[in-house]
N, C-alpha and C positions, 0 to 999 in steps of 0.2 A: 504494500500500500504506500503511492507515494506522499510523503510530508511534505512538497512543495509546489508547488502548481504559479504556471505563466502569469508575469503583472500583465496588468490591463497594458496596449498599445498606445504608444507616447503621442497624444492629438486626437484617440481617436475614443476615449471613453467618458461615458455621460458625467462621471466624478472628473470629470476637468479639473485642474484648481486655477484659480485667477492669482493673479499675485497683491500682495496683502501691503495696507497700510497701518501697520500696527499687526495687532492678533483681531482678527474679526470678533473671536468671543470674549473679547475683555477692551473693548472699549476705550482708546487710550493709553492703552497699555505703553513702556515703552516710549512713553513721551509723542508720541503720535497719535493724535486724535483725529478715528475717521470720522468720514463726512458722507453724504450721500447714497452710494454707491454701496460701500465698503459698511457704513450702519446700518443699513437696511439688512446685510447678510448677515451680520453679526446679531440682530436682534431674533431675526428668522433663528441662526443657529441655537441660540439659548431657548426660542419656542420649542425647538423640535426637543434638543436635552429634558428640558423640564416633561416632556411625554414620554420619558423610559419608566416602565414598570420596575415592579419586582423581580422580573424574571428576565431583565434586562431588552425586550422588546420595547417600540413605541407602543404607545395605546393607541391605536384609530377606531375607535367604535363608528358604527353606522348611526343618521342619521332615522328617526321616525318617519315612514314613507304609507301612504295611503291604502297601497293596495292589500299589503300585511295584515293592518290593522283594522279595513274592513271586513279579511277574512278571520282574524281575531274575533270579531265580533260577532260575528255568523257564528262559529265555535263557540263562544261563550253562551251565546241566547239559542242554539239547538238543543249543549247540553244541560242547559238551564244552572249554570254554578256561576258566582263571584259577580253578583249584580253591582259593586262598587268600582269594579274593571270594566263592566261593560258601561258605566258610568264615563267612565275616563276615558273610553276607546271612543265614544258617542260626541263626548265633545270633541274631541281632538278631530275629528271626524268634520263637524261642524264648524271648526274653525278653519281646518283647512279647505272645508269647500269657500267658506265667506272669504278670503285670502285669494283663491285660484286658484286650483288644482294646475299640477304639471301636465297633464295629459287627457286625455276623450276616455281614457276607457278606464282611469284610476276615478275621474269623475264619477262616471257611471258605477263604478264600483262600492263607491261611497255614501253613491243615492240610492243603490240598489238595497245596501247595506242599511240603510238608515229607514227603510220603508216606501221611499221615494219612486215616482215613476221616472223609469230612464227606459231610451232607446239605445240598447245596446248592441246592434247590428249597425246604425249610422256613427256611435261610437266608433268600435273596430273601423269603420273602412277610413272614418277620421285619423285613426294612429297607423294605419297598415297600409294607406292607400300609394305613399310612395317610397315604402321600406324594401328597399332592393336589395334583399340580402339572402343567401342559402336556407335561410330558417323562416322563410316569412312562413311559409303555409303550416309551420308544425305551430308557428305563435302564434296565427287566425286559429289554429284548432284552441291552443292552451284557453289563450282570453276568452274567445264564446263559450268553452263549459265552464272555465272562472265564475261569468257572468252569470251563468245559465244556475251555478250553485246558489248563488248569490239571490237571485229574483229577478235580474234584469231581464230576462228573457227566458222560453220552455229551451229545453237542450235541444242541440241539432239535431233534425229529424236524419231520418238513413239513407244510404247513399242512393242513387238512380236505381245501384242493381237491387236495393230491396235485401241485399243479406248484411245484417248488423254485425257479421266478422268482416267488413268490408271497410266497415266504419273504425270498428275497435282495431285493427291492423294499423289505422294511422297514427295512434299510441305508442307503437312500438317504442324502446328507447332504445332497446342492447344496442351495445359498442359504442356508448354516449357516457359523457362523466356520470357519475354516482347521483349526483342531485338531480339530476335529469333524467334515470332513470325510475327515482323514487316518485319526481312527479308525474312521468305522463302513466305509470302504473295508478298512480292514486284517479287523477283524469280521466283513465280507462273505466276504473272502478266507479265515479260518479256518474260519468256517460254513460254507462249501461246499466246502472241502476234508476237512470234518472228516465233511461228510453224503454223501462219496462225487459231489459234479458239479460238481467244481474249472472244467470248461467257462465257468460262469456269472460267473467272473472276467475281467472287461474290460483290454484296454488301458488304460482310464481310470481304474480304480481300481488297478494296476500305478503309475501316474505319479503318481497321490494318495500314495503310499506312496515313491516315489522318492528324496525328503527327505531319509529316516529310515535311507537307507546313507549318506549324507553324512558326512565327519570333522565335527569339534567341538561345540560345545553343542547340544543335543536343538533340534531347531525350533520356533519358536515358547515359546521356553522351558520347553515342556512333556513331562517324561520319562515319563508314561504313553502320550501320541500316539506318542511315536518306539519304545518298547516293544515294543507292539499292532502296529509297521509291521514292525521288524525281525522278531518272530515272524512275521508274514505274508508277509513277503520272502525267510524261507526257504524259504519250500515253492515259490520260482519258481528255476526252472533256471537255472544263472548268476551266482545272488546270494548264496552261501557266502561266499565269503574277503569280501567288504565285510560281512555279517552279521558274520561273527567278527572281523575287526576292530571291529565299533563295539560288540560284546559285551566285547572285550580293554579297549577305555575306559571300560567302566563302573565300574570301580574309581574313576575320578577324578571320579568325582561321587557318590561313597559318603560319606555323612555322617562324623562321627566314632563314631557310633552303631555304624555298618555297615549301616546303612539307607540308602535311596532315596528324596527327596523326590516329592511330585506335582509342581513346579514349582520352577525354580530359585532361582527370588525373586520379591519383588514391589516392587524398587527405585523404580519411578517412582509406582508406588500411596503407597506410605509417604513419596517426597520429597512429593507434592501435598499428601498428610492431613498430611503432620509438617510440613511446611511452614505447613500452615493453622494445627497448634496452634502453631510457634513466634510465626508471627506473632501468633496471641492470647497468648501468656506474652508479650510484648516484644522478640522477639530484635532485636537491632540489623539498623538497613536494608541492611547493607552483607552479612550475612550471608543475607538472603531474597533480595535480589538475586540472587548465588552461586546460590544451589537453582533459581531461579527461567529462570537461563541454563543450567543444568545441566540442566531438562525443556524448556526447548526447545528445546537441540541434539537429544534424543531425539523428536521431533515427529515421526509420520511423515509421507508425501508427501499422505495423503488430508487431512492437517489433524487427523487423531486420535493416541492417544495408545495404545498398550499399556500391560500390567499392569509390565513388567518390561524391560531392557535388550534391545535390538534384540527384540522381541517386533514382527512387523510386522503385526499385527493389532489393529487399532485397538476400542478400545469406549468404548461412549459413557458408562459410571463412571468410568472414570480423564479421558476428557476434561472432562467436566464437571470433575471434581477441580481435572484440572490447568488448565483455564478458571478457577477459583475461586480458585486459589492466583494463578497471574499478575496479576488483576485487585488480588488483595490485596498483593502484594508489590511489585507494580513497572508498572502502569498507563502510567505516560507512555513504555515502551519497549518491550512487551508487545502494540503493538496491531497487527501481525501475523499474530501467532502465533494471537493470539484471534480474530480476523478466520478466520480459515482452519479454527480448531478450531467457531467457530459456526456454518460450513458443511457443514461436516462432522455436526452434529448437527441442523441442520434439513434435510439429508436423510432422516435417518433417527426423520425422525416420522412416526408411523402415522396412518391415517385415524381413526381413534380417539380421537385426541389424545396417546396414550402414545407412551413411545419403549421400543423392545426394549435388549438391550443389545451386541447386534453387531450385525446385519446388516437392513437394510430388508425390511418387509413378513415379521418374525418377531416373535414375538406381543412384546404390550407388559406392562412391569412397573412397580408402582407406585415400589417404591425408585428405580429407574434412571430415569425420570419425573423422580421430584419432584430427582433429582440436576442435571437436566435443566434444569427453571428454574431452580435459583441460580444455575445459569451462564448463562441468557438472559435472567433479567429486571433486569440495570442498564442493558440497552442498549433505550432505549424503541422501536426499530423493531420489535420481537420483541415486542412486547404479544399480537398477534395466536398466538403461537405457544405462548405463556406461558398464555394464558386455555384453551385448550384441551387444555393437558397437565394445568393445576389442574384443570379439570374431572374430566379423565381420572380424576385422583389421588382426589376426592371420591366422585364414580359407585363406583372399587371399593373403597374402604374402607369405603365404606357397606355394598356388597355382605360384606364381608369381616366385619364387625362383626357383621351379622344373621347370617353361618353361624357367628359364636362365636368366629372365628380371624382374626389377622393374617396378611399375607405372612411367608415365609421363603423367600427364595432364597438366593442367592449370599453370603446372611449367615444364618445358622441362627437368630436372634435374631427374636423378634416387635419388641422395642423397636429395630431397624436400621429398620426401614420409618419406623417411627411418630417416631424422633426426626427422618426423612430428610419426611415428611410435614409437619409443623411448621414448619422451616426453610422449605417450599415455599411454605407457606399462609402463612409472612410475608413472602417475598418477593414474593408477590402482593400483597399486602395495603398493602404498601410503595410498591406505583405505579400499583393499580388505580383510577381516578378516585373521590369517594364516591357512593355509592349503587348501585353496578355491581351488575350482576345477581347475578353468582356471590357477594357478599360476606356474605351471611346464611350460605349454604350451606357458605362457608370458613368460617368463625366457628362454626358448629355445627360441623362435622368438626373442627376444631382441639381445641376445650374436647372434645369426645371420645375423642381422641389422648390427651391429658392425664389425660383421668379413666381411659381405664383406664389408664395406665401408673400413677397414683397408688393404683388400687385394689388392682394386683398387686402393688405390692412387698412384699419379705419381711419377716418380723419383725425381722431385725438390717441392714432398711437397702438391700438389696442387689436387684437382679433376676437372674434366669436368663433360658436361651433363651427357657423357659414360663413362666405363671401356676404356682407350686411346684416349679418348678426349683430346684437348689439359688443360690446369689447366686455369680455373676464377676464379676471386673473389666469386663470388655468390652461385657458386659447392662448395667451397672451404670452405666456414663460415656453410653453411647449413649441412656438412657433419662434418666439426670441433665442431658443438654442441651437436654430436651424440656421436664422438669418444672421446672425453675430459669427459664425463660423468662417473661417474665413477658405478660399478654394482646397486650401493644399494644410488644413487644420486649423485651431480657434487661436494658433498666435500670427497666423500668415494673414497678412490686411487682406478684410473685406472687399469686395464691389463697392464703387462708392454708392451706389443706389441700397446694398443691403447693410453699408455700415450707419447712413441715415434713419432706414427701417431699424437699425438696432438704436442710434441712441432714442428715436420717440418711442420704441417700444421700451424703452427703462425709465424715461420720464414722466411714460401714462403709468407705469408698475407703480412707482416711486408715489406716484400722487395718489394711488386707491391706498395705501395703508394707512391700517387702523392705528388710534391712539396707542393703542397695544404694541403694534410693529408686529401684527400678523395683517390678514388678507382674507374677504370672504369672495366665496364664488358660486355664480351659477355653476350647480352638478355637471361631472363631465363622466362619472361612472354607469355604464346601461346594465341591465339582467332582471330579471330575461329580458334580451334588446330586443327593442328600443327604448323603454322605459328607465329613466334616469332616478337613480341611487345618490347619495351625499354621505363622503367622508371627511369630515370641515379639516384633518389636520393634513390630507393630501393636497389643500392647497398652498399651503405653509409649502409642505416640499416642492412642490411643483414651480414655485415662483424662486426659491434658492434655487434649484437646480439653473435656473433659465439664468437669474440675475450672475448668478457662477461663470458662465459661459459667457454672459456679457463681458466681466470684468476678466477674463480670458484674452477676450476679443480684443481689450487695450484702453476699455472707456474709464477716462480715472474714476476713482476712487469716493 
């Protein structure tokens, strides 16, 4: 087993570091008091410090999100327990409709929930009607029997052919992550109880759902999965008193809101990325070390990593991540861990050259890709594996360019792909021999990346998810790491057109922080996408990482 594993590539990894005026995390230190630039990252760094637990992770809890906690509420008033939660689920409920709801179909979910009449067929075609993505038609299935549980609407009737295994086959989940298979078994199980031929529920999808009577934290850390199972666990003979007890504990994972998160954290996501930006502010080695043993005691057995504390479903985003942070933080004792996590993700490359982001031989995505090589290309045995994910990367942004649109997955942001593309195309770039085939084609795709993000940004500085979106933080750092970069890495001068696009994008940053010296933002996390999730301390990181790579780029201090 080896103890030491490749540092990250010099120019080409998201822990950039900028050069310091002072210690960013001490303020004057040293007789040098920063200013602008240099205190914004120092403040950010002591936010993210002060969110290490006990057990040496950040905390990222999820925020209260509508759809949860309308099906909380369904849960709590079927099994008739803990009327002082469903007190609390009703307001929260009721506030967040007088507020706005994020979406048509969490709307509807809330009115459904609350006794209200809603249209929940014009709902869906309102959130689905331009969601071009491989999953649309399994997430029209999920949301109409959501709804359909709910009261929005009767469950969908059966297909043309008339045989209701027609219908339930579109349930399927095998060979799909864990949570996803827990839920469309649970889905399965509603829909055919709800259309009258409960029959067509298996043994197998009964054991799929088995979990979600278990005492303590939702499986998989995810409280919509174990939701979807216990309403499905009711309607089996037997399984009352464990439904209502694990309905009796839902109070204790009630926000302070009175809300229900989608998920209960995303602790080991934010130590890998906050880890990335401390290591680019400076933080002392003694303190990335820390983080850096603290993900991987959480390492699972396949070698991969989840999103969140005992989460034991591994995917290849947080691996990659937390492959990029060890490499950064602590290399000569890390090479284990890394060793084990880089088998774990050249399993799970596709014939394509992409890599999906759970499970092998499920479709491949350009973000999770290009997250892909910066965690495989300082180890030059991996060239081979690296040349055919870049490719991957080019082929569909090309493709993506010519229909007018970037990726959006599992980050609602066009500029998450494209800052995550950039990074990829210089870590190739960083150890493909010269003249290599692919390297014109990187080089066009790159300076494309770059133009547009430099052509969409907004007049005061800022990006959105879209071209005219309004400006966040979260758009705004993940497109600022892209554009501050300079051709040939982040200390090689910019274009002058993208080193402009960098200083206004740090002086729109600069001007949204709070008194605090943190940063709020519109949600930029989806799941199930398209419906947007809120981690408030991912944008703390989000915004050092970007302001890092500014101050990389040369912008003083």
């Amino acid at each position: 087993m080896p103890t030491s594993c490749a540092p990250p590539l010099s120019g080409a990894s998201l822990a950039v570091p900028g050069p310091l005026s002072g210690h960013p995390l001490r303020p004057g230190a040293e007789g040098t008091e920063p200013s602008g630039l240099d205190r914004a990252r120092a403040r950010l760094a002591t936010r993210l410090l002060a969110a290490a637990g006990p057990d040496g992770l950040l905390r990222a809890p999820c925020d209260s999100r509508i759809l949860e906690s309308a099906l909380a509420l369904r849960l709590l008033t079927v099994t008739g327990v803990d009327p002082d939660a469903q007190e609390r689920l009703t307001r929260y409920l009721k506030i967040a409709l007088d507020e706005g709801a994020p979406d048509p179909v969490q709307e509807a979910a809330a009115r459904a929930a609350l006794g209200e009449y809603v249209d929940g067929r014009a709902a869906l075609d309102r959130l689905l009607g331009g969601f071009d993505h491989f999953t649309a038609a399994r997430k029209r299935l999920m949301f109409r029997t959501v709804l359909a549980e709910l009261g929005a609407h009767p469950f969908p009737g059966l297909p043309s052919s008339g045989d209701p295994g027609d219908a339930v086959a579109l349930f399927d989940g095998r060979g799909q992550q864990r949570w996803l298979v827990t839920e469309m078994a649970a889905l399965k199980t509603l829909y055919a109880f709800g259309t009258g031929v409960p029959h067509l529920v298996t043994e197998d999808d009964w054991r799929a759902l088995a979990p979600c009577a278990l005492p303590g934290p939702p499986p998989y850390g995810n409280h919509l999965a174990r939701l979807l199972g216990l309403l499905a666990l009711r309607l089996r003979p037997g399984h009352a008193a464990p439904v209502r007890a694990r309905a009796r504990e839902l109070r204790t994972w009630l926000r302070g809101d009175g809300g229900l998160p989608f998920i209960s954290g995303m602790d080991v996501f934010a130590t890998a990325t906050g880890g990335l930006a401390l290591a680019g502010a400076g933080a002392p080695a003694h303190t990335l070390r820390a983080l850096a043993a603290a993900l991987m005691e959480r390492q699972n057995s396949d070698g991969g990593w989840g999103f969140g504390r005992d989460v034991g479903q591994s995917d290849v985003d947080d691996t990659s991540y937390c492959v990029e942070f060890l490499r950064a933080s602590a290399p000569e004792r890390c090479g284990g861990a890394v060793a084990a996590a880089v088998r774990y993700l050249l399993d799970r490359q596709g014939g394509d050259g992409g890599f999906p982001t759970f499970e092998p031989g499920t479709a491949s995505e350009v973000a999770i890709t290009a997250a892909a090589v910066n965690a495989l290309a300082p180890e030059p045995g991996h060239r081979t594996a690296v040349e055919a994910a870049v490719r991957f990367v080019v082929g569909r942004q090309e493709e993506q360019e010519a229909a007018g649109s970037f990726e959006r997955s599992w980050s609602l942001n066009e500029s998450n792909a494209l800052f995550r593309g950039v990074l990829a195309y210089d870590s190739f770039r960083a150890v493909a021999p010269p003249g290599h085939a692919l390297a014109a084609g990187v080089a066009r795709a790159r300076a494309r990346a770059v133009a547009r993000l430099v052509a969409t940004q907004n007049a005061d500085g800022g990006w959105g998810h879209l071209p005219a979106d309004a400006s966040d933080p979260i758009s705004t750092a993940y497109a600022l790491i892209a554009v501050s970069r300079g051709r040939d890495g982040p200390a090689a001068p910019c274009a002058p057109t993208a080193r402009r696009a960098t200083e206004r994008a740090v002086r729109h940053l600069l001007a949204r922080r709070g008194p605090d010296g943190g940063f709020v933002s519109r949600p930029d996390q989806a799941g199930p996408r398209p419906l947007a999730y809120h981690v408030p301390l991912l944008t703390d990181v989000c915004v050092l990482l970007g302001l890092n790579h500014a101050r990389a780029a040369g912008l003083p201090g």
